[in-house]
C-alpha positions as CSV (number, residue, x, y, z in Angstrom):
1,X,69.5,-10.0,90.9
2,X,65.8,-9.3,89.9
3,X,65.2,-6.3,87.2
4,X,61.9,-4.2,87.3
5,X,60.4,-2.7,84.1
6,X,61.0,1.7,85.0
7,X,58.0,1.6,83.4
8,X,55.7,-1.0,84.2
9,X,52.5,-1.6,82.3
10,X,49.3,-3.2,83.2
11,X,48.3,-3.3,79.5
12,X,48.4,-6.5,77.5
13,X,50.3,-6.0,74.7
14,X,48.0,-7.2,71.5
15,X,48.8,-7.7,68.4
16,X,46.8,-8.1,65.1
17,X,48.0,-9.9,62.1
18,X,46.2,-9.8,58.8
19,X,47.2,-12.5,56.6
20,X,46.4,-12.5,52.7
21,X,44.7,-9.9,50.9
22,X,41.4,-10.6,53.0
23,X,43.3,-10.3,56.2
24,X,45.3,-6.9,54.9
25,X,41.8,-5.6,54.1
26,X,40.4,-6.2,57.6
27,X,43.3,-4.6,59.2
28,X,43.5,-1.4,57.2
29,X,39.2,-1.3,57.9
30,X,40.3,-1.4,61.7
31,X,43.4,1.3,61.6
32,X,40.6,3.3,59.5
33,X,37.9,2.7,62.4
34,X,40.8,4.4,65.1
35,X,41.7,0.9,66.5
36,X,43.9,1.6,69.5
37,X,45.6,0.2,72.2
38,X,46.9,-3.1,69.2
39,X,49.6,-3.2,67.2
40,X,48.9,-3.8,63.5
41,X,50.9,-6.0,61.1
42,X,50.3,-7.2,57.6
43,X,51.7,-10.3,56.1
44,X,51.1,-11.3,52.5
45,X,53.2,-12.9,49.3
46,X,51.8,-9.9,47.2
47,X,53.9,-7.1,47.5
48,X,51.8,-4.5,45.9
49,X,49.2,-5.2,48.4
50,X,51.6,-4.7,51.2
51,X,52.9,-1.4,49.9
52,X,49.3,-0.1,49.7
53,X,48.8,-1.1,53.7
54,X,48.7,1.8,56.3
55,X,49.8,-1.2,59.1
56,X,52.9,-0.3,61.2
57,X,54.9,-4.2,60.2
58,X,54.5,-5.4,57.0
59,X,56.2,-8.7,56.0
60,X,56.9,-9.8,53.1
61,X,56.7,-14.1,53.1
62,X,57.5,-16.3,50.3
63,X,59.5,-14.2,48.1
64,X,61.6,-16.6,46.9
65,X,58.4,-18.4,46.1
66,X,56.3,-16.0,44.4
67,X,58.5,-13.5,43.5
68,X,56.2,-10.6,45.1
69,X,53.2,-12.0,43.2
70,X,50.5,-13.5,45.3
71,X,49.3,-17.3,45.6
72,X,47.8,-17.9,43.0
73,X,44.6,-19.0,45.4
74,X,46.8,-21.9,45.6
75,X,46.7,-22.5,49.9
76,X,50.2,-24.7,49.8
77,X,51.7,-22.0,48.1
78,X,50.3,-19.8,50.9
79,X,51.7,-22.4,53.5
80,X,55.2,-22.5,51.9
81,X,55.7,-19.0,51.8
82,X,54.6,-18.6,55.2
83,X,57.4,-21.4,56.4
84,X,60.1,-19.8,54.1
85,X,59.6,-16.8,56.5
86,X,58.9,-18.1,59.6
87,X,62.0,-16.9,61.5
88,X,60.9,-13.0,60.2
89,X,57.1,-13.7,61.4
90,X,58.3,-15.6,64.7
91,X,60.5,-11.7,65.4
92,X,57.4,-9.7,64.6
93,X,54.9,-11.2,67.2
94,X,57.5,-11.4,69.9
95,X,56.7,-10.0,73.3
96,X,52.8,-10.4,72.5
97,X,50.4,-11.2,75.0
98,X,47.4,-11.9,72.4
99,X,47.9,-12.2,68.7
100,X,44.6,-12.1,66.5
101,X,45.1,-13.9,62.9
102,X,42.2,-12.5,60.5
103,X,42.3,-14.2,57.1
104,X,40.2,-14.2,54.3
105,X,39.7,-18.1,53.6
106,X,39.4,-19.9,50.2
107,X,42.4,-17.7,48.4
108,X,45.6,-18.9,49.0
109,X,48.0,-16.8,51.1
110,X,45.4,-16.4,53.6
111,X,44.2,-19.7,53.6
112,X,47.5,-21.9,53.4
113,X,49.9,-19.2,56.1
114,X,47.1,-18.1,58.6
115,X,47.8,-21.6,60.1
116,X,51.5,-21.6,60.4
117,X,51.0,-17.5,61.3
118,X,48.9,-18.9,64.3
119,X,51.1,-21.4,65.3
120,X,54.3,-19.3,65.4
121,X,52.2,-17.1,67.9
122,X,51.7,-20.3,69.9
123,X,55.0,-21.4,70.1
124,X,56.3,-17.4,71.0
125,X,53.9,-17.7,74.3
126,X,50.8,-15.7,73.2
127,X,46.9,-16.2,73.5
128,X,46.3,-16.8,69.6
129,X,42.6,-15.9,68.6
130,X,41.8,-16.3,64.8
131,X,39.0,-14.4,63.5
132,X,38.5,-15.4,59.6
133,X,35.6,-15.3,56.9
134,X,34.1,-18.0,54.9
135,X,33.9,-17.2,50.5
136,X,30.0,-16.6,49.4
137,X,28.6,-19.4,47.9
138,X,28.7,-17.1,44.3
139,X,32.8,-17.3,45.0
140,X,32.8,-20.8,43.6
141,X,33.2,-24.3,45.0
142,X,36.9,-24.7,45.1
143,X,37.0,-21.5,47.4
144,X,34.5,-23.1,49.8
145,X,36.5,-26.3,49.7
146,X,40.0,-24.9,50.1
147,X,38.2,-22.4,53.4
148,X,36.9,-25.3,54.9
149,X,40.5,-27.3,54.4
150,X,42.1,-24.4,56.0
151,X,39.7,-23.8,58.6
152,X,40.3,-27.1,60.0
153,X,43.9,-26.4,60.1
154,X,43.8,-22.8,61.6
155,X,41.5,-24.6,64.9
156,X,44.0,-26.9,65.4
157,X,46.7,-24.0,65.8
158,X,44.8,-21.2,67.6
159,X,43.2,-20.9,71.6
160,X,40.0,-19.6,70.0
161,X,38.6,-19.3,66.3
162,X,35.9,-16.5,65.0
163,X,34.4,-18.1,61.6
164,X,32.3,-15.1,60.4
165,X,30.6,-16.8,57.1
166,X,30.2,-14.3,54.5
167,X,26.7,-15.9,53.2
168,X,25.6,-15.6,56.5
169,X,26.0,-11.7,56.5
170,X,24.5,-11.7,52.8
171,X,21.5,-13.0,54.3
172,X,20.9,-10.5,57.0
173,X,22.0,-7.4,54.9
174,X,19.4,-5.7,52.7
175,X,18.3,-7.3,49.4
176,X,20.0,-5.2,47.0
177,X,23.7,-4.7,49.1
178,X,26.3,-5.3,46.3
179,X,29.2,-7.7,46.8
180,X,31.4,-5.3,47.6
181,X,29.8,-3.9,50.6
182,X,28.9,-6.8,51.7
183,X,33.2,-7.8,52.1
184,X,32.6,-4.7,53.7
185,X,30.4,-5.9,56.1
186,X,32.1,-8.9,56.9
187,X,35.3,-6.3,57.7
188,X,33.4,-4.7,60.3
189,X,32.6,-8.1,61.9
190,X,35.7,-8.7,62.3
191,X,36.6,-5.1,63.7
192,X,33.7,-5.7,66.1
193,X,35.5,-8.5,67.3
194,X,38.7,-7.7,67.3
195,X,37.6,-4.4,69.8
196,X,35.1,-6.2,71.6
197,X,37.9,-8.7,73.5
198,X,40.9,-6.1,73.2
199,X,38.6,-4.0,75.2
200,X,37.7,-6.7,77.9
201,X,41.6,-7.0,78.6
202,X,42.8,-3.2,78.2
C-alpha cells in the first residue's frame, strides 16, 4: 500500500545549525536579518549562551562534561561533548534535506563538535554544507592552529565547506573597523551564504 503526503511539498526542508558560541552568533545574525524558509537550531556546551539564543532547537551537548560551562577553547572537549549527545543532535536534524554547520573555529565547542555535528547530518541522509570562519591573526597562534586542525576534520565530514577567513575580511573593511564589527562582518558572510544556496533550492 503506497501513502501520499495530504500535503505535499516541493520545498526542501533546510536546516541551519550553529555550533559554538561563533556558530550561535551567526545564527541569531540570520533569524535577525528575516531568514526564512530554514529551520534554526543552536548547539553549544555553554548554557547561558543557549538561553540567550532566539533559535527555534537549542541543544544542550556535553553536560555531563562541562557542567553547562563552555570548552574551555579546548576542541576535544568540544568533540566529546558533541559525541555524549549525539543520539539528541542525530533527532534534531531528522527529515532534513540540507543541513548548514556554521562554526566559529579556533574555540573549542565549535571547533572540536562542528565535525561530529556534520557527520551526524551525513549519516541522517542530508546534503551537509559547512560554512565556518577562520580566528584573526591578533586571536593568537593556538586559535589558528586548533581552526586549521578542525578545518581539516569538518572537510572530511561535510559535501561542501565555506571557509570565510576573518583576516581576509579585515583586509577589505575600512582601516579603522573595530574587532567587533568586523565578527560582525564575517556574520553577514555567512548569512550571505547561507541565503544565497537556500534560495537556489526553495
Amino acid at each position: 500500500m503506497i501513502e501520499f503526503d495530504s500535503k505535499p511539498s516541493n520545498n526542501a526542508q533546510i536546516k541551519v545549525i550553529g555550533v559554538g558560541g561563533g556558530g550561535g552568533n551567526a545564527i541569531s545574525n540570520m533569524i535577525n536579518s528575516g531568514l526564512d524558509g530554514v529551520e534554526f537550531l543552536v548547539a553549544n556546551t555553554d548554557m547561558q549562551a543557549l538561553e540567550r539564543s532566539p533559535a527555534d532547537v537549542k541543544l544542550q551537548i556535553g553536560q555531563n562534561l562541562t557542567r553547562g560551562l563552555g570548552a574551555g577553547a579546548n576542541p576535544d572537549i568540544g568533540r566529546s561533548a558533541a559525541l555524549e549527545d549525539s543520539a539528541s543532535i542525530s533527532e534534531a536534524l531528522a527529515g532534513a534535506d540540507m543541513v548548514f554547520v556554521t562554526a566559529g573555529l579556533g574555540g573549542g565547542t565549535g571547533t572540536g563538535a562542528a565535525p561530529i555535528v556534520a557527520a551526524l547530518a551525513r549519516e541522517a541522509g542530508a546534503l551537509t554544507v559547512g560554512v565556518v570562519t577562520k580566528p584573526f591573526m591578533f586571536e593568537g597562534r593556538q586559535r589558528m592552529r586548533q581552526a586549521d586542525e578542525g578545518l581539516a576534520q569538518l572537510a572530511a565530514a561535510v559535501d561542501t565547506l565555506i571557509t570565510i577567513p576573518n583576516d581576509r575580511l579585515l583586509a577589505i573593511a575600512p582601516p579603522d573597523t573595530p574587532a567587533l564589527q568586523a565578527f560582525g562582518l564575517a556574520d553577514d558572510v555567512c548569512l550571505q551564504a547561507v541565503q544565497g544556496i537556500s534560495d537556489l533550492i526553495n
